[in-house]
MARZA-39169 format. One line per 4 residues: number of its first residue (from 1); their letters; for each residue x, y, z of N, C-alpha, C. Coordinates in Angstrom, 3 decimals, always signed. Layout:
% residues N
NUM) a) X:Y:Z:X:Y:Z:X:Y:Z ~ ...
//
This chain:
% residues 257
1) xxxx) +83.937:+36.177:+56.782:+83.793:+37.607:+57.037:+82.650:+38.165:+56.200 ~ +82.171:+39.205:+56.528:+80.725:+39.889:+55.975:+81.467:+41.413:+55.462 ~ +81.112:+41.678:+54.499:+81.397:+43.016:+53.808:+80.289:+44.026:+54.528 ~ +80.633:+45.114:+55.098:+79.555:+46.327:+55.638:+79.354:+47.355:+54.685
5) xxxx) +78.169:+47.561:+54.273:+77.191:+48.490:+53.529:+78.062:+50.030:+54.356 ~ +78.116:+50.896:+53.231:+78.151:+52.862:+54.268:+79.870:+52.726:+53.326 ~ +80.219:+53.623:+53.652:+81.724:+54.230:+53.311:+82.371:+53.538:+52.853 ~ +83.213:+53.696:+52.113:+84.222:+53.059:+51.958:+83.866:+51.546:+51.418
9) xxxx) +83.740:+51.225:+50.507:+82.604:+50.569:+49.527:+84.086:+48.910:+49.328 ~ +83.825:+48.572:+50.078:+84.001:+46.866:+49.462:+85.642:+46.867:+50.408 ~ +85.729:+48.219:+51.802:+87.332:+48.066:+52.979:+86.808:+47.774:+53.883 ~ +85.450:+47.630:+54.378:+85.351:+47.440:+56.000:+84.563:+45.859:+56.158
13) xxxx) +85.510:+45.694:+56.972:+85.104:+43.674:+56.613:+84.388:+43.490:+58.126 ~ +83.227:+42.896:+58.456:+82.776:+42.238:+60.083:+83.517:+40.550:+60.183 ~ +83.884:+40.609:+61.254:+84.412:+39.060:+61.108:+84.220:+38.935:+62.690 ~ +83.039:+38.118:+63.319:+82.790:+38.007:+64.438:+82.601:+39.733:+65.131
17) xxxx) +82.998:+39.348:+65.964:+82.805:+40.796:+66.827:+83.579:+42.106:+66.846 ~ +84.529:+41.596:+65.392:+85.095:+42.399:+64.944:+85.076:+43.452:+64.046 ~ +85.250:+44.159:+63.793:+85.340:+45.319:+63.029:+86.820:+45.296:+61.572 ~ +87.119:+44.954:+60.510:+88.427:+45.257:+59.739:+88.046:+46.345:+58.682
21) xxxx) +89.220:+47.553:+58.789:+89.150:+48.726:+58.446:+90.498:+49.316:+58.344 ~ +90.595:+49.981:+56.726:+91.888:+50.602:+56.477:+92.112:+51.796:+57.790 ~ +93.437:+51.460:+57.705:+93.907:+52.526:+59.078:+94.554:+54.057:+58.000 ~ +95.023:+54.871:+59.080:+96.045:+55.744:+58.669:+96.866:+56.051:+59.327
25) xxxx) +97.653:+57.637:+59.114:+98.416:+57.551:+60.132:+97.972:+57.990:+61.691 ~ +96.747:+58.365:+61.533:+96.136:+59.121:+62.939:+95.974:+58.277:+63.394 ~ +95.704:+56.325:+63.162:+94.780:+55.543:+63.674:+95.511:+54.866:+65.201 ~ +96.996:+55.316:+65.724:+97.352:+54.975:+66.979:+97.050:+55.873:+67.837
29) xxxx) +96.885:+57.466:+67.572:+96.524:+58.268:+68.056:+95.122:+57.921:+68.636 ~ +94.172:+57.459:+67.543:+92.366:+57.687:+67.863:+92.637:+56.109:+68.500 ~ +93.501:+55.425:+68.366:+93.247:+53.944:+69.220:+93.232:+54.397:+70.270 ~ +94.190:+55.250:+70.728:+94.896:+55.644:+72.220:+93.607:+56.134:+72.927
33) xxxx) +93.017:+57.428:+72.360:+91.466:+57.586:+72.419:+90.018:+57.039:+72.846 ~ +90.491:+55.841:+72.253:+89.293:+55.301:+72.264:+89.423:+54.677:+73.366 ~ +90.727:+54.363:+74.015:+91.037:+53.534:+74.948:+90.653:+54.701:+76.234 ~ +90.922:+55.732:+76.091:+90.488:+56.726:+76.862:+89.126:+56.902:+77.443
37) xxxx) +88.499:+56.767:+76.212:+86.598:+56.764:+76.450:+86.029:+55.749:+77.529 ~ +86.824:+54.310:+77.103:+86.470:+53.222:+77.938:+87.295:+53.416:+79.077 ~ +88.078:+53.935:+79.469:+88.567:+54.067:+80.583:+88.086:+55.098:+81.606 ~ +87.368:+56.125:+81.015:+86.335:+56.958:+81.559:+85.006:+55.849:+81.658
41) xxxx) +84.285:+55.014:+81.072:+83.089:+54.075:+81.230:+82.380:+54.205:+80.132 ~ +82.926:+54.890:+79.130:+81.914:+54.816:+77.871:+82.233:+53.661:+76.986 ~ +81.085:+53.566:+76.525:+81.304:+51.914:+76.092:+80.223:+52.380:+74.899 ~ +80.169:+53.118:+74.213:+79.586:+53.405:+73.120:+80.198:+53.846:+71.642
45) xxxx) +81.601:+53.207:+71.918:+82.417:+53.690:+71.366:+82.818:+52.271:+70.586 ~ +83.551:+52.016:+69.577:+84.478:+50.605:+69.426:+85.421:+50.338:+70.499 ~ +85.836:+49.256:+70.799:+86.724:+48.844:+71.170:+87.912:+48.627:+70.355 ~ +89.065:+49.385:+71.027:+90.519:+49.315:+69.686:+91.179:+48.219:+70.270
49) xxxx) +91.215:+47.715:+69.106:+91.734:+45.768:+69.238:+93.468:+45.947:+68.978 ~ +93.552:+46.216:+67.673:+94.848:+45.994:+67.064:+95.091:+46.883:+65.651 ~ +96.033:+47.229:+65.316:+96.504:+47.688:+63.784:+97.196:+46.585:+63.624 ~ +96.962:+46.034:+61.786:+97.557:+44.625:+61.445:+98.355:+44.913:+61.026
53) xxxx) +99.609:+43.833:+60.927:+101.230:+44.383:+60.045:+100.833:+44.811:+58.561 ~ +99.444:+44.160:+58.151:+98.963:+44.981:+56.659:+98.441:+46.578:+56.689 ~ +98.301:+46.887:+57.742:+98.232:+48.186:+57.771:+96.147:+48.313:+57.900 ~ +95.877:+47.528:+58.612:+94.515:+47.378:+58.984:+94.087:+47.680:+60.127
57) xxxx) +93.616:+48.279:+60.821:+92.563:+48.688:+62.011:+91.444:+47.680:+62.116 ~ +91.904:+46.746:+63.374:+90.782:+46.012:+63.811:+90.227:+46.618:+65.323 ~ +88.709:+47.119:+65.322:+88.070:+47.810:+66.236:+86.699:+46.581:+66.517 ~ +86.598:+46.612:+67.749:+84.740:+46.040:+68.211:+84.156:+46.435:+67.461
61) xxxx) +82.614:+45.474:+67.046:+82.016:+45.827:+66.622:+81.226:+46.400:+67.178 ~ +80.087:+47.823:+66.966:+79.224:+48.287:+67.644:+77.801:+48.053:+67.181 ~ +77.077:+47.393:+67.953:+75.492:+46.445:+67.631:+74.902:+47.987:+67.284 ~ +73.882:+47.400:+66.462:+73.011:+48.933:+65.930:+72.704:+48.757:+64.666
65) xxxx) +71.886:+49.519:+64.339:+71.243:+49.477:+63.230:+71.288:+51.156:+62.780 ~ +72.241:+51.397:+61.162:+72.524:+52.627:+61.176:+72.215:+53.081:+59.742 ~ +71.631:+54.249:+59.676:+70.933:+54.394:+58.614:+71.024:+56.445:+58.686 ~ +71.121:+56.883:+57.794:+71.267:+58.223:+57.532:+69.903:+58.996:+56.877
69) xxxx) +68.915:+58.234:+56.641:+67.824:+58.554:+55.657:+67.020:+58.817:+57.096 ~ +66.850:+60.149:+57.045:+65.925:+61.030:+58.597:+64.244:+60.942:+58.130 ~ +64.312:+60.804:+56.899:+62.767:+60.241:+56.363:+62.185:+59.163:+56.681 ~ +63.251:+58.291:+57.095:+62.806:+56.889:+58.271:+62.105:+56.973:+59.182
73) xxxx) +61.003:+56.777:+59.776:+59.965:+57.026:+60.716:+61.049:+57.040:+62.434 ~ +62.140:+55.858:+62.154:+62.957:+55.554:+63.129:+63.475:+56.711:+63.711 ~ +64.472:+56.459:+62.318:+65.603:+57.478:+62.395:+65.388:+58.824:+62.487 ~ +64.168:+59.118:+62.329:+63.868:+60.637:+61.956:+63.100:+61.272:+63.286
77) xxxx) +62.770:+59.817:+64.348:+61.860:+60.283:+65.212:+62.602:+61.584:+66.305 ~ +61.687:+61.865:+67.167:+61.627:+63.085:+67.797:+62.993:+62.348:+69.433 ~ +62.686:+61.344:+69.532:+63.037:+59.959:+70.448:+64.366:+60.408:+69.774 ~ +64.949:+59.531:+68.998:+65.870:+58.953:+68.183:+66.668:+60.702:+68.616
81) xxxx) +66.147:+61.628:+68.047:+66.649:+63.150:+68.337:+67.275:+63.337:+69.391 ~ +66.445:+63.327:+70.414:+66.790:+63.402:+71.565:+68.063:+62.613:+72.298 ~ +67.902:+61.312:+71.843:+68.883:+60.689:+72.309:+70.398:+60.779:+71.654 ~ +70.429:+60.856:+70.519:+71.417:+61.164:+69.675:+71.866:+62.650:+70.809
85) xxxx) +71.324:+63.894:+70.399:+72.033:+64.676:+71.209:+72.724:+64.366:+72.668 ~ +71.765:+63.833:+73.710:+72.346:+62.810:+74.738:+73.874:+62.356:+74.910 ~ +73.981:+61.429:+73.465:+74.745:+60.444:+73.368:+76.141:+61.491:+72.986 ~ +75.673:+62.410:+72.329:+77.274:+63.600:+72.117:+77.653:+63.962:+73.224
89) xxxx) +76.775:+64.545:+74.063:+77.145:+64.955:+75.562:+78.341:+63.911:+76.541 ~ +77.280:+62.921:+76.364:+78.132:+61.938:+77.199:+79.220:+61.468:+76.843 ~ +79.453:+61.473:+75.318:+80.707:+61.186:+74.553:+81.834:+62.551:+74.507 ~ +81.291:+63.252:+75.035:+81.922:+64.808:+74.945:+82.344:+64.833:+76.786
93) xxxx) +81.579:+64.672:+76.866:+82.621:+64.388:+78.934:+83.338:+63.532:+79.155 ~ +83.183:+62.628:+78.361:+84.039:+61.108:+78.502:+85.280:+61.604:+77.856 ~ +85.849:+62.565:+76.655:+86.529:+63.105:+75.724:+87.588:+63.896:+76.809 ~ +87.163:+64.383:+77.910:+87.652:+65.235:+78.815:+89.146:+64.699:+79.359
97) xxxx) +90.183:+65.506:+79.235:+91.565:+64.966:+79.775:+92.557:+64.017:+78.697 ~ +91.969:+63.523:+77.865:+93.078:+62.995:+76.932:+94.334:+63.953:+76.463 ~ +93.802:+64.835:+75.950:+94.654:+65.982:+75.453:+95.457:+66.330:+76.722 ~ +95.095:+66.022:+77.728:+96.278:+66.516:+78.858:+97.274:+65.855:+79.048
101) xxxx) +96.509:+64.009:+79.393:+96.777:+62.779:+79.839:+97.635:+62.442:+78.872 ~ +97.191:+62.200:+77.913:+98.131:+61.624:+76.616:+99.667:+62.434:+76.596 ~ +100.617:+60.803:+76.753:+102.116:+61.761:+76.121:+102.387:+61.615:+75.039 ~ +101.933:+60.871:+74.415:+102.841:+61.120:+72.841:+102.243:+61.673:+71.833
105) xxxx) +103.034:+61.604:+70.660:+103.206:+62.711:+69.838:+101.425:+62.322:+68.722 ~ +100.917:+63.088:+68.345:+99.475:+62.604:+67.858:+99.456:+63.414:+67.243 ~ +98.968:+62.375:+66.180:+98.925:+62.789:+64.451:+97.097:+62.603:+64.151 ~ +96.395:+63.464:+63.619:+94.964:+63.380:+63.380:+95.230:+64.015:+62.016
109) xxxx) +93.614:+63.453:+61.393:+93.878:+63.061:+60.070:+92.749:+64.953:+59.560 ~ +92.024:+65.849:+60.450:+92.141:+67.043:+60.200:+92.718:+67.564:+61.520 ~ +92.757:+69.066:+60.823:+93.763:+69.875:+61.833:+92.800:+70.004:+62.765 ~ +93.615:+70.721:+63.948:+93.116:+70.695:+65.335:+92.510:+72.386:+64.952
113) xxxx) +91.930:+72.465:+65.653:+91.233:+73.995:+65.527:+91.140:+74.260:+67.273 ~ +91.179:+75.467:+67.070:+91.321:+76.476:+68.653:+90.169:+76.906:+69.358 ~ +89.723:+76.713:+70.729:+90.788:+76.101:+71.775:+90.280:+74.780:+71.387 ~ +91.270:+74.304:+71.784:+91.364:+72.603:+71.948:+90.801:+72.064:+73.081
117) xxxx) +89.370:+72.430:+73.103:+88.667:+71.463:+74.430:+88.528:+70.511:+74.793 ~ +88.320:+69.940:+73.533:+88.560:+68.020:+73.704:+88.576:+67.625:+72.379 ~ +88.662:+66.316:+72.474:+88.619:+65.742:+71.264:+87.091:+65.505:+70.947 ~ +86.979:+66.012:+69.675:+85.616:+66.077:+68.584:+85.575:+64.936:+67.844
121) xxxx) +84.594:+64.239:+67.821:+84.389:+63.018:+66.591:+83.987:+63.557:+65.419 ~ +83.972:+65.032:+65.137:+83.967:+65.640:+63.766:+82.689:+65.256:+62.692 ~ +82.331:+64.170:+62.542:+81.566:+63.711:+62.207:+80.344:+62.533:+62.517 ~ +80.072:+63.321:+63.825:+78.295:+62.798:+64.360:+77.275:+63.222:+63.966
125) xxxx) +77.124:+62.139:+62.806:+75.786:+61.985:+62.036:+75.389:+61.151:+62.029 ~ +73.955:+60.753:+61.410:+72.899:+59.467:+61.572:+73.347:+58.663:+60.963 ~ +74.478:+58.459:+59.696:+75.453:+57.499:+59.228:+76.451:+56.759:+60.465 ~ +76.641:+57.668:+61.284:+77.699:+57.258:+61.717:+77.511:+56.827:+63.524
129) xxxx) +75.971:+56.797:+63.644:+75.084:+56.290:+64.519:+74.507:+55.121:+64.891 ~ +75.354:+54.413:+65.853:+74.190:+52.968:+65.702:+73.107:+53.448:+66.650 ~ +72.073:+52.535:+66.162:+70.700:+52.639:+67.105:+70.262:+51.635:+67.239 ~ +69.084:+51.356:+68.337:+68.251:+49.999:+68.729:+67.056:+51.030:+69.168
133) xxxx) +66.086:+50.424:+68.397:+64.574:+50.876:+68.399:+64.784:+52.504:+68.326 ~ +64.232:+53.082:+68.922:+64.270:+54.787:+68.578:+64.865:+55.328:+69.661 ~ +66.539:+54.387:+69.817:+67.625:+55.158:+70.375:+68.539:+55.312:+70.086 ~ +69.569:+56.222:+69.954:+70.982:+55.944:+69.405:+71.868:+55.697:+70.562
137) xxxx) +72.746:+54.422:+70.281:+73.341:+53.605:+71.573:+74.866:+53.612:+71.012 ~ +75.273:+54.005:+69.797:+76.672:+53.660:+69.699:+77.262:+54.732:+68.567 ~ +79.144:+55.070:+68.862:+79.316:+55.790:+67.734:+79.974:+55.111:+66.856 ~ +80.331:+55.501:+65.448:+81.340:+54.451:+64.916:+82.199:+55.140:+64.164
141) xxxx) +83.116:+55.041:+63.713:+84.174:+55.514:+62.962:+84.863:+56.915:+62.941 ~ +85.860:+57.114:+63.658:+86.469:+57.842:+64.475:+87.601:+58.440:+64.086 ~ +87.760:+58.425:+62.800:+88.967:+58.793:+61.763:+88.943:+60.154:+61.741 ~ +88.131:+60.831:+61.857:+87.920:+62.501:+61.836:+88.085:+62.990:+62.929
145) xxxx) +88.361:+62.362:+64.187:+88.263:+62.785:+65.499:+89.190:+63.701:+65.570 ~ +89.289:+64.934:+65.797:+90.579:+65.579:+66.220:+90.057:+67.179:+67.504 ~ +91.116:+67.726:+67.759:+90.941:+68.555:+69.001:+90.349:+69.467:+68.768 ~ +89.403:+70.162:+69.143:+88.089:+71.295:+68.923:+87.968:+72.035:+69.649
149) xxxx) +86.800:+72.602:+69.894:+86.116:+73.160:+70.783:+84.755:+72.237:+70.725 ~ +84.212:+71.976:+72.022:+82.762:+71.349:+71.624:+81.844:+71.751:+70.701 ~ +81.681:+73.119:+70.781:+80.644:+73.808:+69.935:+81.324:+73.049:+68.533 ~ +82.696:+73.050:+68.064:+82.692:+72.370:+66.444:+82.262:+71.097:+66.195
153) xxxx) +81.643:+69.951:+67.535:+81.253:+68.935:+66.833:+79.470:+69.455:+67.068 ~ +79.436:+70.173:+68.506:+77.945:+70.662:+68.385:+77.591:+70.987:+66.924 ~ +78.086:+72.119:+66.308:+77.279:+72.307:+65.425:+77.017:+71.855:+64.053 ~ +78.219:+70.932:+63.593:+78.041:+69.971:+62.752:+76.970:+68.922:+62.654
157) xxxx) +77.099:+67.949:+64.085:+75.742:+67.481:+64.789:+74.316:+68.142:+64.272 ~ +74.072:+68.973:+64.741:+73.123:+69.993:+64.371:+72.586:+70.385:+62.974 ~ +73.451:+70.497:+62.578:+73.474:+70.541:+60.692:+72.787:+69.412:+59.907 ~ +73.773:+68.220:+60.552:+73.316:+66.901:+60.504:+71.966:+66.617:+60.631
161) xxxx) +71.673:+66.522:+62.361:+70.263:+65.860:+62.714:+69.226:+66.711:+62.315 ~ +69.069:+67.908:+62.349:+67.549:+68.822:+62.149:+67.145:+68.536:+60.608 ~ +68.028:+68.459:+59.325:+69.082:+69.034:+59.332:+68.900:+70.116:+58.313 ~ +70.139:+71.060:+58.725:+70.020:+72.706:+58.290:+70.767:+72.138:+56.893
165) xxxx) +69.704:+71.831:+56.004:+70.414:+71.648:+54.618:+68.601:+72.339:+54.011 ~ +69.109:+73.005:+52.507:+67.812:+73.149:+51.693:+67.372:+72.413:+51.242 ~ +65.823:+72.114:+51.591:+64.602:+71.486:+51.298:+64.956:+71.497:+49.680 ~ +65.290:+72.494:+49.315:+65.438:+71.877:+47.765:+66.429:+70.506:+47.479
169) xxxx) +67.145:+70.218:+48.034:+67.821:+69.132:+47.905:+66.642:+68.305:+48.046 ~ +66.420:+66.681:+47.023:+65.177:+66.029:+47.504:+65.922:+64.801:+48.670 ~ +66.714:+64.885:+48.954:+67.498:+64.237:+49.765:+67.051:+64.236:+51.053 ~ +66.950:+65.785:+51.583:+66.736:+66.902:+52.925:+64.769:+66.446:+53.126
173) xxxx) +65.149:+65.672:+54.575:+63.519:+65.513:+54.972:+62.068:+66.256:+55.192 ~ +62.790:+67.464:+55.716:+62.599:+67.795:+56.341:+61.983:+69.781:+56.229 ~ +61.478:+70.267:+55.764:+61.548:+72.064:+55.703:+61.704:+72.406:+56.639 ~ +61.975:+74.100:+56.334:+62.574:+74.477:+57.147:+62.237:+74.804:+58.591
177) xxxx) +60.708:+74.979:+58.874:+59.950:+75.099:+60.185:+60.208:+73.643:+60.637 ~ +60.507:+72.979:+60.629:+60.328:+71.760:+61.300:+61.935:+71.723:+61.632 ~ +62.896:+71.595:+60.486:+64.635:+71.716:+60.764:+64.605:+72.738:+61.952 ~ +63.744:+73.975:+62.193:+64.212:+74.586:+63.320:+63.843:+73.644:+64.561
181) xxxx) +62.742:+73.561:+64.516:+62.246:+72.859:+65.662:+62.965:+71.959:+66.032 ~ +63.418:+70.886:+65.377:+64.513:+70.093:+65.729:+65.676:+70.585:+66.353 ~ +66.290:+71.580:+65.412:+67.814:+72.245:+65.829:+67.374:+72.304:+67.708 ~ +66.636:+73.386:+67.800:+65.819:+73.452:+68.898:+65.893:+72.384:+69.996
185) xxxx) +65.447:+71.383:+69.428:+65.441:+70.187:+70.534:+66.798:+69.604:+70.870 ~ +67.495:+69.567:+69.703:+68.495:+68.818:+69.880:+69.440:+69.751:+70.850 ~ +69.931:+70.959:+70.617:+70.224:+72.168:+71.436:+70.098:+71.711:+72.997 ~ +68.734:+71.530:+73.057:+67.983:+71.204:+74.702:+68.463:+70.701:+75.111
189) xxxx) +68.486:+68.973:+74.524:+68.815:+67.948:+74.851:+70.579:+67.407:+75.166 ~ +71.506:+68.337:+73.971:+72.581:+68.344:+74.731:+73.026:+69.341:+75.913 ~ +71.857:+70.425:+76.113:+72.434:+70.968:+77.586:+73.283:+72.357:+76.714 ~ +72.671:+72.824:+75.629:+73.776:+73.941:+75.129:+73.051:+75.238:+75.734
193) xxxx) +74.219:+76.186:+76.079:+74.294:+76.945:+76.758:+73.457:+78.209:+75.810 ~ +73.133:+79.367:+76.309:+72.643:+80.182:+75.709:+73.609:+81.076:+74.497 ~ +75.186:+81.214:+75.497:+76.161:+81.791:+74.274:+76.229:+80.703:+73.349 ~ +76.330:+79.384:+73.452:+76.527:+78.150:+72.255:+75.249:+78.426:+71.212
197) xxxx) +74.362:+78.659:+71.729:+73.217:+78.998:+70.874:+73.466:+80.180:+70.407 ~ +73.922:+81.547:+70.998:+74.071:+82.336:+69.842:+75.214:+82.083:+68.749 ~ +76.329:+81.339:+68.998:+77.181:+81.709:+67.987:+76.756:+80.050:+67.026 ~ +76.290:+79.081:+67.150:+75.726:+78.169:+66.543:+75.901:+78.478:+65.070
201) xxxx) +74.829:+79.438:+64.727:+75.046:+79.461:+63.209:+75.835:+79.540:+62.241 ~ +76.979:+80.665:+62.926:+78.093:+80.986:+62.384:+79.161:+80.143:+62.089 ~ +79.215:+78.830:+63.835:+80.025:+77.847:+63.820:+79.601:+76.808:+62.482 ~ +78.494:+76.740:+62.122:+77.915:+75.816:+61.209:+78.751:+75.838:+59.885
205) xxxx) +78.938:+77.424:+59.472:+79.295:+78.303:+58.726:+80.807:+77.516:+58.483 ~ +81.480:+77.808:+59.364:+82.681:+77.762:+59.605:+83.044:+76.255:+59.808 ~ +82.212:+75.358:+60.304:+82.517:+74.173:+60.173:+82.332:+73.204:+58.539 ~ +81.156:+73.962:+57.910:+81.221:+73.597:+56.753:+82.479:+73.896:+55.746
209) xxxx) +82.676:+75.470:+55.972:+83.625:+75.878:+54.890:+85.155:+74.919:+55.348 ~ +85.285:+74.441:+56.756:+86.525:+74.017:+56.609:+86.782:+72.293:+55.929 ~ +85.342:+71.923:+56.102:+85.210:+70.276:+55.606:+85.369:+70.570:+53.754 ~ +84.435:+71.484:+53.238:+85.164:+71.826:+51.489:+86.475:+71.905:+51.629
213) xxxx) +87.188:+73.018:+52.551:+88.848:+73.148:+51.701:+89.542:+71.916:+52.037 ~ +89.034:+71.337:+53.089:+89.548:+69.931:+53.271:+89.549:+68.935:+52.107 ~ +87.900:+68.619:+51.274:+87.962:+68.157:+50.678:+88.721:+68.038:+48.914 ~ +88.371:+69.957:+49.195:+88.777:+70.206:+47.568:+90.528:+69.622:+47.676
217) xxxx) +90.986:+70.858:+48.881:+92.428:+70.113:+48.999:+93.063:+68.775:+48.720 ~ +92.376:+67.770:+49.645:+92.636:+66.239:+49.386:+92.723:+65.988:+48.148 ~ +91.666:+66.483:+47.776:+90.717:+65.670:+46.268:+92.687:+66.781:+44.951 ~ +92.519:+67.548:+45.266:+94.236:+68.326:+44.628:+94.973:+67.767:+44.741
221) xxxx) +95.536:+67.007:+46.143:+96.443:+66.255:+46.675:+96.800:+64.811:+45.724 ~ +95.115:+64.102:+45.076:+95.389:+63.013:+44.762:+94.862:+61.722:+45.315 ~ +94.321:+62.861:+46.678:+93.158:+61.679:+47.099:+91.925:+61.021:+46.386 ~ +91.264:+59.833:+46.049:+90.684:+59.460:+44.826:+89.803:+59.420:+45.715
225) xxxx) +89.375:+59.172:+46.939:+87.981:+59.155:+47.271:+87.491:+60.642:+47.483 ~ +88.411:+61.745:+47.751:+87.283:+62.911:+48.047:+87.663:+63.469:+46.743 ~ +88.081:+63.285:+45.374:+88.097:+63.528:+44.154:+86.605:+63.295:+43.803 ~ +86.186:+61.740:+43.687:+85.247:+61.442:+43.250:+83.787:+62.043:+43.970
229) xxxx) +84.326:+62.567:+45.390:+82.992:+63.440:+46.312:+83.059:+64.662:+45.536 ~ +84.170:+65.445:+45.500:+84.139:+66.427:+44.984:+83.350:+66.711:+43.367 ~ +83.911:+65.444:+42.587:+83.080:+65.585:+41.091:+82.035:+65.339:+41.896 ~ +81.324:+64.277:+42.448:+79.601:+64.494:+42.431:+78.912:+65.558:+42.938
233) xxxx) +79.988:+66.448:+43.251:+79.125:+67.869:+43.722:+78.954:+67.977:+45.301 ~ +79.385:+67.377:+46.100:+79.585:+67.247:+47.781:+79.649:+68.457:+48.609 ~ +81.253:+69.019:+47.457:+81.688:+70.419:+48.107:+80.770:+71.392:+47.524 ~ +79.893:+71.358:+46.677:+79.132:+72.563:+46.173:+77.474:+72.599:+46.754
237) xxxx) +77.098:+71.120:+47.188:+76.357:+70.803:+48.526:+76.727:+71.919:+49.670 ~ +77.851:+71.570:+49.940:+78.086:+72.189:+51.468:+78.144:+73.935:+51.327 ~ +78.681:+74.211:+50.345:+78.726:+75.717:+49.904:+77.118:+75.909:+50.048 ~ +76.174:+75.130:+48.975:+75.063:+76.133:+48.799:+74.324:+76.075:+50.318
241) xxxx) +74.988:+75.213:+50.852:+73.905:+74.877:+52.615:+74.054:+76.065:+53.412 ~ +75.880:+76.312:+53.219:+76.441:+77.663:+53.960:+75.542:+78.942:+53.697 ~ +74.867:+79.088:+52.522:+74.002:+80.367:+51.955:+72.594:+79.901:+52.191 ~ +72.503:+78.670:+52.255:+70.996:+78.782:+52.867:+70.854:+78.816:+54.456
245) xxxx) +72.244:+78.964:+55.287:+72.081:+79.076:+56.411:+72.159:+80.851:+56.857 ~ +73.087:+80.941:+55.953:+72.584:+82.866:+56.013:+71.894:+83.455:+55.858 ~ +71.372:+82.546:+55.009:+69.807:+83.197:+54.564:+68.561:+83.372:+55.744 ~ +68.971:+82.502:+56.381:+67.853:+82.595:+57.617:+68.640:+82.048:+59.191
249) xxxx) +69.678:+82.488:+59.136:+70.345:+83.204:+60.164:+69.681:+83.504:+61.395 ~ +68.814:+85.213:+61.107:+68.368:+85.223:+62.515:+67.056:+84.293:+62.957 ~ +66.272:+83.884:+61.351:+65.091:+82.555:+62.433:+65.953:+81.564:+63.163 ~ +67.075:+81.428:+62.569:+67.651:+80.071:+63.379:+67.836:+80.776:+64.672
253) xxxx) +68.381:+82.106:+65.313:+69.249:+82.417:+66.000:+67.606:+82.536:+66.834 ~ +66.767:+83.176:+66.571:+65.658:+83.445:+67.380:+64.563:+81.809:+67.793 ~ +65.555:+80.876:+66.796:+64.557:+79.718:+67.204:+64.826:+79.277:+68.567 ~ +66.641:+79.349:+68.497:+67.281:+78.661:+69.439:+67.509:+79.706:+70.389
257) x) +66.606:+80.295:+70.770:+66.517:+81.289:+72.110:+65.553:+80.943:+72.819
//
């Protein structure tokens, strides 16, 4: 077996075409899911194999090459943009009817937020992106998935890829005339509507502040991995992003018009 580089530092094992990964309790729920996607024809998703009597999640592996650093000529391209938004769309129609279809009782690992349009992968970002050459072809890790409204994974997405974080971070690729331009494209490219574009910013807002109380919470609870996010400053990341998105509010709102 091969140890995988990204999250969760020394739990996610490759062993052939497999995927091994701590489960929880949501993980029969998002199996059920995933089985959903492929049963609609999306195949960009893992394949859910099995939960082990050790309490392991074995999923397909998804081919790709995945990398979060948008300063990558790859990852950062205008291509790569485009398709990524694409790839939410199509993963967002494929999402359609579970919540109806599904009978049993489903446990997700955040709360569901209103209306419940479909199920959200919560966290589509360039981490969590496989790609081949300057496309993104696959999603991966599906633990955050829970019931939304589209606009809440839209605008997370968004946050993500342009992304609406401050240039003062030396992390952030990107300033801010160019983060619009992106937001912009990516917008296009998934087909968002003109009201999705006005309330965008706000959702950003609101999608950030609920990933902090999530985290601070956990990290209260006793959870040791979003403890240790929380000391490195994660949740005070996402706070100062929330004020640099108010801060320029209406350029965003007038970009994406």
């Amino acid at each position: 077996m091969k140890l995988l580089e990204g999250g969760r530092t020394g739990q996610i094992w490759r062993d052939g075409d497999s995927v091994i990964r701590p489960s929880g309790a949501w993980t029969p729920t998002v199996h059920r899911f995933l089985r959903h996607l492929r049963n609609r024809g999306f195949r960009a998703a893992p394949e859910p194999i099995a939960i082990s009597a050790e309490g392991q999640e074995v999923v397909g592996y998804v081919a790709g090459r995945v990398c979060e650093d948008l300063s990558d000529p790859l990852v950062g391209s205008e291509r790569m943009l485009i398709s990524a938004a694409r790839l939410l769309h199509e993963f967002h129609s494929a999402s359609e009817g579970f919540l109806e279809s599904d009978g049993e009782i489903k446990a997700w690992m955040l709360p569901p937020q209103e209306p419940r349009e479909i199920v959200c992968h919560a966290d589509f970002a360039p981490y969590n992106v496989a790609t081949v050459d300057h496309e993104a072809v696959g999603i991966i890790d599906f633990d955050t998935a829970h019931p939304a409204p589209r606009l809440w994974d839209l605008a997370y997405a968004v946050y993500r890829w342009a992304p609406l974080s401050d240039p003062a971070n030396p992390a952030v690729a990107f300033d801010l005339d160019e983060q619009m331009r992106r937001a912009e494209i990516f917008c296009t490219a998934y087909g968002a509507t003109v009201e999705e574009r006005r309330r965008l910013p706000d959702m950003i807002c609101r999608r950030l502040q609920a990933l902090v109380d999530f985290m601070v919470a956990s990290a209260a609870a006793g959870d040791e991995s979003f403890a240790e996010d929380v000391s490195a400053g994660d949740a005070r990341l996402y706070l100062n992003d929330i004020g640099y998105l108010g801060m320029h509010r209406n350029r965003l709102l007038k970009g994406l018009s």
